[in-house]
FIKOLZA-1660 file (N, C-alpha, C; in steps of 0.1 Angstrom, whole numbers, plus 5000, padded with zeros to 4 digits):
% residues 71
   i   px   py   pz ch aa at
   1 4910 5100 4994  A  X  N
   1 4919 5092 5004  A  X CA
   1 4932 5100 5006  A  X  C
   2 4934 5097 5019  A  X  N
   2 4947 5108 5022  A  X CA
   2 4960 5098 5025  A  X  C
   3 4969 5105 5015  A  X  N
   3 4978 5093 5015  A  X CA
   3 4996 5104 5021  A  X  C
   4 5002 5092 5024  A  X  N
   4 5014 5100 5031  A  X CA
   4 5025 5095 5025  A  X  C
   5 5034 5101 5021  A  X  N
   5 5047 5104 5017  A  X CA
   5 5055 5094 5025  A  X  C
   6 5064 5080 5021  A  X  N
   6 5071 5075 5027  A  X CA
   6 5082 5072 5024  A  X  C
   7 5094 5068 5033  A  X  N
   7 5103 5068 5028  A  X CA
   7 5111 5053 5022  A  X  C
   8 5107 5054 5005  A  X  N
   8 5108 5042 5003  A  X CA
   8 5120 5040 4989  A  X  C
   9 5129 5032 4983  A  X  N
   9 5133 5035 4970  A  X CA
   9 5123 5031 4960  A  X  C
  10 5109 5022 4962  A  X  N
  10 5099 5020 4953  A  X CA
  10 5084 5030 4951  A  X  C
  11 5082 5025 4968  A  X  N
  11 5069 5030 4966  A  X CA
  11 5070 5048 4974  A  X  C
  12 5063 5057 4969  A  X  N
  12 5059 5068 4970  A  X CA
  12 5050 5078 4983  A  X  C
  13 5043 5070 4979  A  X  N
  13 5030 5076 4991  A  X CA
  13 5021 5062 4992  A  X  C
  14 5018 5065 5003  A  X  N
  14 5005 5054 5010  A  X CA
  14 4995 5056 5016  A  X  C
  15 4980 5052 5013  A  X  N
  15 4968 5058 5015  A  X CA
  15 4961 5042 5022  A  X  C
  16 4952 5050 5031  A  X  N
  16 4946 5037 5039  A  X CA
  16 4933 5044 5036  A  X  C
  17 4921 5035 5038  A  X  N
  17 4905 5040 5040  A  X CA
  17 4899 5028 5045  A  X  C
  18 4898 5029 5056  A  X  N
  18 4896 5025 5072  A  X CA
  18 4882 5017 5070  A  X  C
  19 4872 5025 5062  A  X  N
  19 4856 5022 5061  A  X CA
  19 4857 5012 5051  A  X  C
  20 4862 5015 5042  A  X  N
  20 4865 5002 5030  A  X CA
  20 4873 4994 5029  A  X  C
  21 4882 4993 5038  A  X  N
  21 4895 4982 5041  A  X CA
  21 4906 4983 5026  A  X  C
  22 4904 4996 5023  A  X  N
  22 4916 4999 5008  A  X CA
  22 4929 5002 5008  A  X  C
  23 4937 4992 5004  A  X  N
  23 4950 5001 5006  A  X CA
  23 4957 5008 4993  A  X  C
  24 4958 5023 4991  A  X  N
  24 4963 5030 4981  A  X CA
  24 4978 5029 4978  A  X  C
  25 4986 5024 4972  A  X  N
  25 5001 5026 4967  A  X CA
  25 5006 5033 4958  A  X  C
  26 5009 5045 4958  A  X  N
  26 5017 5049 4950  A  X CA
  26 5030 5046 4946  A  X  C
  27 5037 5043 4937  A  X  N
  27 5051 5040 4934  A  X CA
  27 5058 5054 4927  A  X  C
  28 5073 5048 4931  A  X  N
  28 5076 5065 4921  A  X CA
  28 5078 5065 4906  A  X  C
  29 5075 5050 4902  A  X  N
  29 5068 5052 4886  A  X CA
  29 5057 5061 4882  A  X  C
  30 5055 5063 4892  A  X  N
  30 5039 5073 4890  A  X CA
  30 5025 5062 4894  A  X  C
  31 5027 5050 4889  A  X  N
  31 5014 5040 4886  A  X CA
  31 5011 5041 4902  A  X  C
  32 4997 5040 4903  A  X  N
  32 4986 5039 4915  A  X CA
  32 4978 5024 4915  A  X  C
  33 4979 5021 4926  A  X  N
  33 4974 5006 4929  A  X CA
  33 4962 5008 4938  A  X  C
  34 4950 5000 4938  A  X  N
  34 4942 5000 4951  A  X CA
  34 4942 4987 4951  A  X  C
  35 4941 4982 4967  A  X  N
  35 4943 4968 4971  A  X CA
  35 4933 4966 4982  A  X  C
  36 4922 4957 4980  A  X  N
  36 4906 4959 4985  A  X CA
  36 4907 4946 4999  A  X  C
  37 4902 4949 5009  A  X  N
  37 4900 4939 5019  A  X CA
  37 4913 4937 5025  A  X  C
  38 4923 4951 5027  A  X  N
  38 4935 4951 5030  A  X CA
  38 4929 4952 5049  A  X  C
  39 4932 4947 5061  A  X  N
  39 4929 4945 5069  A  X CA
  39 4936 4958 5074  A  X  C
  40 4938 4962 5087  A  X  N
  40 4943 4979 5096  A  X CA
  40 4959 4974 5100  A  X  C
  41 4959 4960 5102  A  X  N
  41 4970 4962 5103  A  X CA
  41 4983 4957 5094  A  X  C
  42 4977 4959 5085  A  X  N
  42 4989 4950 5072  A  X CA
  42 4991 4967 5071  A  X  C
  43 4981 4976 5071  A  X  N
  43 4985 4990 5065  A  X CA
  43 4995 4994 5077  A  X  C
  44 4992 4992 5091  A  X  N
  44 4997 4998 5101  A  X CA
  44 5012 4989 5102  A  X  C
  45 5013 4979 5098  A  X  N
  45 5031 4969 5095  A  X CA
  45 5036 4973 5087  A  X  C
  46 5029 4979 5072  A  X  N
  46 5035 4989 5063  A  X CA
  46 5040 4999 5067  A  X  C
  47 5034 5009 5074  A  X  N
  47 5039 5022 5080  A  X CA
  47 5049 5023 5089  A  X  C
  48 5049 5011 5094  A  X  N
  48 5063 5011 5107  A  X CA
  48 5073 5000 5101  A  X  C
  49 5073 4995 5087  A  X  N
  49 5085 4984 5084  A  X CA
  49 5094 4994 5078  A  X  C
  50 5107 4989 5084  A  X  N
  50 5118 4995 5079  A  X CA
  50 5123 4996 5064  A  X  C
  51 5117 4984 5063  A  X  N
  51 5118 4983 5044  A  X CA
  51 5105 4978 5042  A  X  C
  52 5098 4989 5036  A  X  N
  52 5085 4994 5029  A  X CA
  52 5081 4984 5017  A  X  C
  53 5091 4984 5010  A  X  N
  53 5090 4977 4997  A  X CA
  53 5091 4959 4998  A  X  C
  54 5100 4955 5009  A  X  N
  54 5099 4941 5007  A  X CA
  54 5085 4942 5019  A  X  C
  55 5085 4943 5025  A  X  N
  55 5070 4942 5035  A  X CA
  55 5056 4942 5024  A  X  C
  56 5057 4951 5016  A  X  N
  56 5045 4952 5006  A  X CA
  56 5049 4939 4997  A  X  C
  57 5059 4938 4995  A  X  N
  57 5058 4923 4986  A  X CA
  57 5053 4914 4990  A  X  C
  58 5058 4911 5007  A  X  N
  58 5052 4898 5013  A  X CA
  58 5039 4900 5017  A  X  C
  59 5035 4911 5022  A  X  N
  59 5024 4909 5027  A  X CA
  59 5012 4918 5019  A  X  C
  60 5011 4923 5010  A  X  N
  60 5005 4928 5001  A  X CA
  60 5003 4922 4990  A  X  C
  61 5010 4924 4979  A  X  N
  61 5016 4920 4968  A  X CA
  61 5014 4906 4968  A  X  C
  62 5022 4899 4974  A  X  N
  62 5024 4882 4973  A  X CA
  62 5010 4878 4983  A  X  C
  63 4999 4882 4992  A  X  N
  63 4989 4878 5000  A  X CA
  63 4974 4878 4990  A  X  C
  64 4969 4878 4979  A  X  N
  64 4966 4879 4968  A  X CA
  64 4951 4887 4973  A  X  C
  65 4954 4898 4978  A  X  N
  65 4944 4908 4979  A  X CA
  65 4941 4911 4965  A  X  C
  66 4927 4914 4958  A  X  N
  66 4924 4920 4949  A  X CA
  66 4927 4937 4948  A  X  C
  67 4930 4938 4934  A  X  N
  67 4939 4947 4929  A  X CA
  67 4930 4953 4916  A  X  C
  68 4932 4969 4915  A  X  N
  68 4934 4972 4903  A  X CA
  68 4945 4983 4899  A  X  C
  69 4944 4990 4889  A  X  N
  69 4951 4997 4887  A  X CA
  69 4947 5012 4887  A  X  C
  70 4951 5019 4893  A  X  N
  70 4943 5032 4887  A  X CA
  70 4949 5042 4880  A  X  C
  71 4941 5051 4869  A  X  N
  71 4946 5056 4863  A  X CA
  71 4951 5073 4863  A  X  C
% end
């Protein structure tokens, strides 16, 4: 998955995969998230919200998509 570099103070890079509805989060703790049945445009409101990190709270994070952690 091809993830992009964004400009955030939490999260790092962000990866979409279009065929599996995944959304990749990197944070700059290092920790990696995948978030499964993420729909095109929660990923596409993430990429254009001005603040990256509360957008991913409300609508990722707090929207109770299944999660794991990767290592």
């Amino acid at each position: 998955m091809h993830r992009q570099k964004v400009s955030s103070s939490s999260i790092a890079t962000v990866g979409y995969d279009e065929v599996r509805s995944v959304l990749e989060i990197k944070f700059h703790t290092g920790r990696v998230y995948h978030y499964r049945g993420v729909p095109s445009d929660i990923f596409e409101g993430l990429m254009k919200a001005k603040s990256k990190g509360k957008y991913y709270n409300k609508y990722v994070k707090d929207a109770g998509f299944p999660f794991k952690r990767i290592k």
